[in-house]
N, C-alpha and C positions, 0 to 999 in steps of 0.2 A: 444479548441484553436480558436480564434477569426479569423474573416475571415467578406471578404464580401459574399451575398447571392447570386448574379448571376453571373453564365458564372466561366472562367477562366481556367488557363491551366496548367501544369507541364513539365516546360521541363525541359532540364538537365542543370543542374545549373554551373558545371564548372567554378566554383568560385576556378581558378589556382592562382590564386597573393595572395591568403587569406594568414593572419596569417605570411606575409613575412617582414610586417616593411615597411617603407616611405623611401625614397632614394630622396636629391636635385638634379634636373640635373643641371648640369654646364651650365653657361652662354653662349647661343649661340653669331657669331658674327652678324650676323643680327637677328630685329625683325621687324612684319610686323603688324602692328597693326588694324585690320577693325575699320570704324567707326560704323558700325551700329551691335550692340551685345546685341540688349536689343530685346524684343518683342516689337513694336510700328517701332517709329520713329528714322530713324538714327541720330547720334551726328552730333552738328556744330565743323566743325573744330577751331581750338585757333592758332595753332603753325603753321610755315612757312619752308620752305626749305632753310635749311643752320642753323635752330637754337638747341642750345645745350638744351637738359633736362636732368632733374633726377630721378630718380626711383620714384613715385608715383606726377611727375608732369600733370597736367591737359591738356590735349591733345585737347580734344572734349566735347564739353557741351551739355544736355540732349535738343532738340530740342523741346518737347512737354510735355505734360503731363503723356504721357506713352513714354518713352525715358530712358537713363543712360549716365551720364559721362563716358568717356574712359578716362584711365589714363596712364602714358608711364612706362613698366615693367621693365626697363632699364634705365641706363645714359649714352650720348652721341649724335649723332648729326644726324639730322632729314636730312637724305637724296636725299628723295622726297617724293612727293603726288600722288600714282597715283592708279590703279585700281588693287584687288586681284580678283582670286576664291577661294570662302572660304567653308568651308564643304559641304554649300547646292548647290555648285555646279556654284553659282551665283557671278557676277563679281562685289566689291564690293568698293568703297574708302578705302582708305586704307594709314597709317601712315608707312614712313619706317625708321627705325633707325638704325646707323651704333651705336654698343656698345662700348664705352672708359669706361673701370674701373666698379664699381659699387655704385655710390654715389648719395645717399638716399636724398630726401628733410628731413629738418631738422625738422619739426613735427610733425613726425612717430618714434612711440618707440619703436626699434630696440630691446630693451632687452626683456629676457625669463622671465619675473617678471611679475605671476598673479596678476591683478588686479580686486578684487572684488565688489569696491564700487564703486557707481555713483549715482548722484545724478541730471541727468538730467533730464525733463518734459517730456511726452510723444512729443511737438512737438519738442523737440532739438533732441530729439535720431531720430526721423523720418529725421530730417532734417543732422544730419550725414553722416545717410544711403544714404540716399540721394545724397548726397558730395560723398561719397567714390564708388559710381557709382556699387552697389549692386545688382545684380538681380535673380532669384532663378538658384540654380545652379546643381537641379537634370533636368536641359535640357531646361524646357518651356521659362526661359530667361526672366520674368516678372518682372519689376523691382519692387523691394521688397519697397521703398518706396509707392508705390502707393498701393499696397496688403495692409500694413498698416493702409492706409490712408482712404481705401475702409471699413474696417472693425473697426475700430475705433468705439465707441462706439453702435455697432450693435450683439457685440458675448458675448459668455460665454466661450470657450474653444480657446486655442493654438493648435492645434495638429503638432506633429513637425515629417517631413516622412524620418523616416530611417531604411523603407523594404528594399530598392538595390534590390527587385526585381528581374531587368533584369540580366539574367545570363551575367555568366563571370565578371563582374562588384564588384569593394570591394573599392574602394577609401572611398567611407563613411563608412564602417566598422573600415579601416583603421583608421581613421578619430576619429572612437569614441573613438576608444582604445587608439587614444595617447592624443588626445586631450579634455576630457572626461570632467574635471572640467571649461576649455573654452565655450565649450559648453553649459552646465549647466546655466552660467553665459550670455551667447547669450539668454539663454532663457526667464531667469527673465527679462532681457532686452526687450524683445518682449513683454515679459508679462505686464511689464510696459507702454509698447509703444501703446499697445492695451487695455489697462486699464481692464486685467482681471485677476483673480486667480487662474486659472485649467490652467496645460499643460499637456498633455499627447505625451509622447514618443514613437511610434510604430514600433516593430522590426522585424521582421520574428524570427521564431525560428533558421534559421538555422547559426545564431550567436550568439549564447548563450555566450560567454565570452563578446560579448558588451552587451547584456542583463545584467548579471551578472555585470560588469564594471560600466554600466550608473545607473544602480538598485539601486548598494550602493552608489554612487554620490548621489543621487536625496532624496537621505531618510535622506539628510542634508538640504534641500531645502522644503521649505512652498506650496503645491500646483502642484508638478512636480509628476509626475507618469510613469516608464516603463512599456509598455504591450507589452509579445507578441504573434506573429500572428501568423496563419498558412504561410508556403511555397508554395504560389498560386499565379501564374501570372495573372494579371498585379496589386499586391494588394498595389504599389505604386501612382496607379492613384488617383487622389484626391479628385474624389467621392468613388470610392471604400474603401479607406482608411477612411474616414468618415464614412460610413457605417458600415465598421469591427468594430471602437474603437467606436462609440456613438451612432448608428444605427440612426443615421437620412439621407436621402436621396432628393438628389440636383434635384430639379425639372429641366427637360428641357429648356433651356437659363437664369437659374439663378448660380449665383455664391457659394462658400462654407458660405460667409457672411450672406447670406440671409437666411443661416439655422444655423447661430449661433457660426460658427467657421473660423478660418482661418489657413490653412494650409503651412509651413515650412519647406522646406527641411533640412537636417540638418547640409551641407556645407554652404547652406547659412547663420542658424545660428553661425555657426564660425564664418562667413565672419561679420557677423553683430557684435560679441565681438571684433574684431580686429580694425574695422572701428571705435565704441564708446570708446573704451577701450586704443587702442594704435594709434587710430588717422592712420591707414591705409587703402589706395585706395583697390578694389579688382583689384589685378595685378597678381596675380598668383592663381592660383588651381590644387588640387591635380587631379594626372588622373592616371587611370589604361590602363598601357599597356600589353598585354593580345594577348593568341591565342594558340595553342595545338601544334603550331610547330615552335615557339618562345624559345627562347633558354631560356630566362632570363623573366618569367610574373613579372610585378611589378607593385607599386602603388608610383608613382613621383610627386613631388613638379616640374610645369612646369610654366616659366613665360607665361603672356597671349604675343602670339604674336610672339613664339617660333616654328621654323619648324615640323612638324611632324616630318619629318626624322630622326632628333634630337632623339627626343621619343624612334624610332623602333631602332636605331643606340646606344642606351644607353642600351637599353634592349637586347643585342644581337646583331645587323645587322635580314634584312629582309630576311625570309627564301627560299630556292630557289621554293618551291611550294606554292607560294602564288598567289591566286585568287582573293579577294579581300584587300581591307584595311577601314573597316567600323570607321567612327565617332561613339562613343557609342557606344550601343552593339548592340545586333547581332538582337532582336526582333521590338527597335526602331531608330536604328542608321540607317544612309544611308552611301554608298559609296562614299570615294570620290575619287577625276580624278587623286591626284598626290600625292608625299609625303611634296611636298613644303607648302603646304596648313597649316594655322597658329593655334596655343592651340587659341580659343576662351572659355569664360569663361560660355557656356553653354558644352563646349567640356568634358564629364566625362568619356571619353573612346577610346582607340584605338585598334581597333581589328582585329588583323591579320588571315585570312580565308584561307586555304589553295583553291586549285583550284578544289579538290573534294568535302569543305566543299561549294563552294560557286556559286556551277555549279547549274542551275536551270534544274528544272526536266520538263519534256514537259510538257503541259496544254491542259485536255483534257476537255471535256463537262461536267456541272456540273448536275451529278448524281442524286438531290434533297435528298442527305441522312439528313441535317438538321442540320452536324454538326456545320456548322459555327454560326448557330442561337444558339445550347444549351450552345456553349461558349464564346459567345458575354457579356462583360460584361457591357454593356451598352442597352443588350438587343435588338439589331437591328437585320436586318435579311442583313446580309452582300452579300448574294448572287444576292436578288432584288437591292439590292445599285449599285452592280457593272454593272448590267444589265441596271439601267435608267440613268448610266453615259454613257454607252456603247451609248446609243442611243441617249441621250443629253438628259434625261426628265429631266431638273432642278426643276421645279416645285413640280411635286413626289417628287423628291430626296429630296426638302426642305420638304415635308408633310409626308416623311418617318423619318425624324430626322436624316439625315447625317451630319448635324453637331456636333451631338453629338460625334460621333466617335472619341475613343482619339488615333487614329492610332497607337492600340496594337502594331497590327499583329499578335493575335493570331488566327481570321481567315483564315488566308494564313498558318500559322503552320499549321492549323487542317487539311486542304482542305484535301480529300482523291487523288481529278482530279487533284491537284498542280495550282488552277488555279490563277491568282495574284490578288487576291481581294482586300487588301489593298491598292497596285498599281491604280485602279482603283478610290478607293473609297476618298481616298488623293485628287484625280484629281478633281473630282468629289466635293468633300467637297471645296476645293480650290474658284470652280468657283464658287458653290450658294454662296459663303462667299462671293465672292463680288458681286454677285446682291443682295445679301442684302443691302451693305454698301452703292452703288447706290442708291438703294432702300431709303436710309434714306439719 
């Protein structure tokens, strides 16, 4: 079974919402829409206080080069302008819309009618993407035009990442099983868009009915391939994932293009069929809500800009021993402060933690046993990282390669001493990130 070569971990998978089906939730009466949802730069606003939209109306326009349109998940009538906190905890612009009815701009096609042909150039589909305000939606939030655009005549392989990985997590399983021939067709699409003939589909084993599902889709399709992998955290990072399916490996500050591929979550390739195919903004994504003390785990069609509460409140109500409430899952998701807090479209997760699952254990002195180093899968030694954050050596910390860290957390899993290495090492990465940028 395929796999990458260093580090990595096993935890328990707790994939509770598997194999249950997709569920719409109902229309909240407010949504709250952030402007800034892409990796880069936040959206310019469009719309003004007091005017009415419609569902996949243009809200915010992409600010830069690395940016996304925000588009309104709702119709109805724009409230106000004023500031959220949004998962990361950060207080943010933000669109507020009171909901009337639910009516759709008029060139979005509504109906369940696959469509397989198309016959647009690689820069129309890039520029769709584009328009319908796309960005990867296994978390990192890169806008998917630019990843395109970057890799465009530089690769030979698609690879498209639907490990799910992180426990507890099944939206994209969900996802292949229903929406299998969509997908399919997101990819030729991409394959197009990147001007190449290999895609390979990467799945952990421990979805063998999407294995089996996408396997026989793909054996209608010129150049697609399912493979899959071993059950090894974190084998959705996107050098690991490279490594497993093609064994070539990302040099330190270079990207997957630079070694001949570009990598795809496989929400996002939906998202990219729906945007060329049926002329749709991304406004809504699937999320799994999830937790061991959850009445109801599931996997929900959530507009973007939708309460949490909504979410935990459709899946049950919240349980009376809850500790935390994580964005995503449990290994890269972070807490956040309330349930008000809004679906953004890198949000793949809502994870209810009981107050025993989510109690931190004391943090004692580190031992020097070396786990954290045998399961770094990037190979760093996470315990000197934490230590020249501690003391502020920024300079080590840059000639140790802290930026490289894709903030697992699976050194903080392993710690024996519990001690918060990630915590740490986040902060840490954080600041040299911008004395680099300074820097240049």
């Amino acid at each position: 079974m395929k796999t990458f070569k260093i580090g990595g971990i096993h935890p328990p998978q707790n994939k509770l919402s598997a194999n249950k089906g997709t569920e719409r939730l109902p229309l909240p009466k407010l949504v709250v829409i952030p402007l800034h949802q892409s990796l880069g730069a936040p959206s310019t606003l469009l719309v003004k206080k007091g005017e009415n939209v419609k569902v996949g109306s243009l809200l915010a326009k992409s600010s830069g080069f690395i940016s996304a349109n925000i588009h309104s998940s709702v119709s109805g009538k724009v409230t106000k302008i004023d500031k959220v906190l949004d998962s990361s905890g950060y207080r943010k612009d933000a669109v507020f819309i009171e909901v009337e009815g639910d009516e759709w701009e008029e060139s979005i096609d509504r109906t369940e009618k696959l469509i397989e042909e198309f016959n647009l150039s690689s820069e129309e589909i890039i520029a769709k993407i584009e328009q319908a305000g796309i960005v990867g939606l296994g978390g990192a939030t890169f806008p998917t035009n630019v990843k395109l655009m970057s890799g465009n005549g530089k690769i030979d392989t698609l690879i498209i990442n639907a490990t799910e990985c992180e426990p507890y997590l099944t939206d994209d399983h969900s996802l292949m099983l229903e929406k299998g021939r969509e997908i399919l067709i997101g990819i030729k699409i991409l394959m197009k868009a990147l001007g190449v003939n290999r895609a390979i589909i990467g799945i952990e084993n421990n979805k063998k009915d999407a294995i089996e599902h996408l396997s026989a889709l793909a054996s209608e399709y010129n150049g697609i391939e399912v493979v899959a992998l071993e059950v090894k955290y974190p084998q959705g990072g996107e050098k690991q994932l490279i490594d497993a399916l093609i064994g070539r490996q990302v040099p330190s500050g270079k990207l997957p293009a630079d070694v001949g591929t570009v990598v795809q979550n496989v929400g996002t390739t939906f998202a990219v069929y729906e945007a060329v195919q049926k002329n749709k903004p991304l406004f809504e994504r699937l999320v799994t809500v999830t937790g061991k003390s959850l009445s109801k785990p599931m996997d929900v069609w959530a507009r973007i800009g939708t309460p949490v509460r909504n979410l935990i409140e459709y899946a049950g109500g919240l349980p009376e021993n809850t500790g935390k409430i994580i964005a995503g899952g449990p290994m890269m998701g972070k807490a956040i402060i309330n349930m008000d807090v809004p679906v953004t479209k890198g949000m793949s997760g809502v994870l209810i933690l009981s107050d025993k699952e989510s109690l931190r254990k004391e943090s004692r002195n580190c031992i020097r046993c070396g786990k954290c180093v045998k399961i770094c899968p990037m190979g760093l030694v996470p315990s000197y990282l934490m230590t020249l954050t501690d003391f502020e050596e920024w300079e080590k910390a840059e000639n140790f390669n802290i930026t490289d860290c894709l903030e697992c957390g699976s050194c903080s899993y392993t710690c024996p001493s519990n001690r918060p290495l990630l915590d740490y090492i986040r902060l840490g990465k954080g600041k040299v990130n911008q004395i680099i940028r300074n820097r240049k």
